[in-house]
FIDO-180581 format. One record per residue (C-alpha): residue in one letter; residue number from 1; x, y, z. Coordinates in steps of 0.25 Angstrom, whole numbers. Layout:
FIDO-180581
{pt "a"; NUM; {X; Y; Z}}
...
END
This chain:
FIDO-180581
{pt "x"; 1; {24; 116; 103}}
{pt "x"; 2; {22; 129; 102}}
{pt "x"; 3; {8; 138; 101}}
{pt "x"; 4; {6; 145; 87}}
{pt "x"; 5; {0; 160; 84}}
{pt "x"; 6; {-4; 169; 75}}
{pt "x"; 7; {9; 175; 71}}
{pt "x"; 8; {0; 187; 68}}
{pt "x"; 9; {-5; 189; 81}}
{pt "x"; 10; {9; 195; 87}}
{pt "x"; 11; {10; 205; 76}}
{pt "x"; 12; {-5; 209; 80}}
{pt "x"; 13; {0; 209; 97}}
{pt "x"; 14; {13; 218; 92}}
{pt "x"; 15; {3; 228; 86}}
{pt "x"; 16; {-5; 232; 98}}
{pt "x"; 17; {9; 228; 105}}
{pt "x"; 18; {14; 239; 98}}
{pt "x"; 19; {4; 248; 100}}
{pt "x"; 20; {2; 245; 115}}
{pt "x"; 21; {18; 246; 117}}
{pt "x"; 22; {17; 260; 109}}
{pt "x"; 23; {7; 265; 119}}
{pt "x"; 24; {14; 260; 131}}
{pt "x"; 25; {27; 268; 126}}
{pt "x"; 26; {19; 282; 122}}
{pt "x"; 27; {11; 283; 136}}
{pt "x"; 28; {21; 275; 146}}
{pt "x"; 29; {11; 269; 149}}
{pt "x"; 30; {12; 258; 161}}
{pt "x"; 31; {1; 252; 159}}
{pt "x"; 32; {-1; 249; 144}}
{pt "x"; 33; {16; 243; 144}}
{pt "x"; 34; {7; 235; 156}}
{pt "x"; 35; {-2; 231; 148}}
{pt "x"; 36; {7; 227; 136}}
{pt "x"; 37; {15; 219; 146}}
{pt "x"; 38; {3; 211; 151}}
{pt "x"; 39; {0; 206; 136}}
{pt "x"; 40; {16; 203; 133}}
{pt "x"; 41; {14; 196; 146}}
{pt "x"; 42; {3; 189; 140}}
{pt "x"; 43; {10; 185; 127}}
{pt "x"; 44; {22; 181; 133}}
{pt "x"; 45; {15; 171; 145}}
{pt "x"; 46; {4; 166; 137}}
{pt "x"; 47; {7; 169; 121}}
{pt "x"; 48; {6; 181; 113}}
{pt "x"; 49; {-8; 176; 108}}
{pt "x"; 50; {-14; 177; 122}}
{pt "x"; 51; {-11; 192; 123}}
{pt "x"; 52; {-23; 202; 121}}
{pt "x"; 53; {-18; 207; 108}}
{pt "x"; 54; {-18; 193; 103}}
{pt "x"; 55; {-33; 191; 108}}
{pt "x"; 56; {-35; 205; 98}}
{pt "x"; 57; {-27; 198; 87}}
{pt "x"; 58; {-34; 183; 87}}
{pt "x"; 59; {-49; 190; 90}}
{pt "x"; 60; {-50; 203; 81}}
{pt "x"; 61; {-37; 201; 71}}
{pt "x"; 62; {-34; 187; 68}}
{pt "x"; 63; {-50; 186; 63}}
{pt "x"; 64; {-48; 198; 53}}
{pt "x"; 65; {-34; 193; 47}}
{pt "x"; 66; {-35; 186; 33}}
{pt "x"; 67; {-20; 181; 34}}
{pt "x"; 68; {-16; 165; 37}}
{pt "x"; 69; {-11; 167; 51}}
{pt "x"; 70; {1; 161; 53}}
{pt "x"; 71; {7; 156; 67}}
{pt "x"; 72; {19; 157; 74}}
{pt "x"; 73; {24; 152; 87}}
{pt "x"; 74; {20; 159; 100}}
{pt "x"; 75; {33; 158; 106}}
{pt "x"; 76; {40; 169; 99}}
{pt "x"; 77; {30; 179; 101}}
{pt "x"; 78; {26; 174; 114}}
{pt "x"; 79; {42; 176; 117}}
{pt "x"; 80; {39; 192; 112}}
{pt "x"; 81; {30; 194; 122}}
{pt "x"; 82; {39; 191; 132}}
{pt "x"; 83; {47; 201; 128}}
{pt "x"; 84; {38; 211; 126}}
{pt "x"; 85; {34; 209; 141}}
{pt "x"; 86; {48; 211; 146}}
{pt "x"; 87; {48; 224; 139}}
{pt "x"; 88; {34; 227; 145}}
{pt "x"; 89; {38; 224; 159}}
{pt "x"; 90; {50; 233; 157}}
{pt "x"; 91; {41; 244; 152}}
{pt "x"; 92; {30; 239; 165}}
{pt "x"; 93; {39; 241; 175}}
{pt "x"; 94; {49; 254; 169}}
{pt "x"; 95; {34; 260; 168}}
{pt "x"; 96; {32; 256; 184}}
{pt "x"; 97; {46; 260; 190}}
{pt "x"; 98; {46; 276; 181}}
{pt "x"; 99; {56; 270; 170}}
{pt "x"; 100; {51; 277; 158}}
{pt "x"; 101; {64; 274; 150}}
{pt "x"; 102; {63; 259; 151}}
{pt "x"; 103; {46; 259; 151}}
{pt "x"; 104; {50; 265; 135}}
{pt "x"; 105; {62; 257; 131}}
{pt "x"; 106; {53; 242; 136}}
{pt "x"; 107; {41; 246; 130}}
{pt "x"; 108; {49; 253; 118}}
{pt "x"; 109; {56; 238; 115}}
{pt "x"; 110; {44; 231; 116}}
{pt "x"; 111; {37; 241; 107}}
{pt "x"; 112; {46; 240; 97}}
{pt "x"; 113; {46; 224; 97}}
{pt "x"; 114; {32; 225; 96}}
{pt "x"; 115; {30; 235; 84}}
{pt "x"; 116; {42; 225; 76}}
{pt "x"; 117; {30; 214; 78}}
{pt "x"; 118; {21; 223; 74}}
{pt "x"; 119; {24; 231; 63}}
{pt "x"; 120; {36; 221; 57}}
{pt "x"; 121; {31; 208; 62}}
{pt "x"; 122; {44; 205; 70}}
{pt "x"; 123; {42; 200; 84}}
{pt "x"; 124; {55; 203; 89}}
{pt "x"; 125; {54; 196; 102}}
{pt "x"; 126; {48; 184; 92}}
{pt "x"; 127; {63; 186; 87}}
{pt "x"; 128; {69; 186; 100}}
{pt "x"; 129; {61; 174; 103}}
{pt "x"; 130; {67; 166; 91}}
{pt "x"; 131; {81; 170; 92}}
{pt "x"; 132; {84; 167; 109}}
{pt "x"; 133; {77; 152; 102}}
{pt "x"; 134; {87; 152; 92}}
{pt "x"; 135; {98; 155; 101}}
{pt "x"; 136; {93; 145; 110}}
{pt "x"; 137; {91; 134; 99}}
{pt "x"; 138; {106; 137; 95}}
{pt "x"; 139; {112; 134; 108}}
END
């Protein structure tokens, strides 16, 4: 059986996702694209609801929102954030060894995936997640 979250806490993470990613990019910044890292590590090895953006979202968000929170399987999110950790790691290590080019292309993908979450509501490793189980499922 699988766990349930608020599907409105990802969409909160991809914010400050965003936000964190933007800032990596603008300063080339090793340490904030180490930072970020250590959070999709966090989401993709324990679940997106463990991360420190999450903690913001069920402590100061959640409480204000009037909306009926509806849940969705932490699989696909959880899937997302591995992603995002493998771009990181690319940008982590191309930051390291002086490979600028690379440090802005990894951090540039996972910036972009993280602003479809948050401005559009379209976790594209989500999709990822769900089309590699239909393909799976078909076989």
């Amino acid at each position: 059986m699988s766990v349930s979250i608020d599907a409105r806490g990802p969409r909160w993470s991809a914010v400050i996702t965003t936000v964190v990613l933007a800032t990596a990019l603008v300063t080339s910044s090793f340490w904030v694209i180490t930072f970020q890292a250590v959070v999709f590590a966090i989401g993709a090895l324990r679940g997106p609801q463990f991360t420190p953006y999450a903690v913001i979202f069920k402590k100061l968000i959640k409480p204000r929102l009037k909306s009926v929170a509806t849940s969705e399987d932490v699989r696909p999110p959880q899937f997302a954030q591995a992603v995002g950790l493998v771009f990181a790691l690319i940008a982590v290590i191309a930051s390291a060894t002086g490979a600028g080019g690379v440090f802005t292309v990894a951090v540039g993908f996972a910036l972009a995936a993280a602003f479809l979450n948050a401005a559009f509501n379209f976790c594209l490793g989500c999709e990822m997640y769900l089309l590699i189980l239909r393909v799976r499922t078909a076989k």
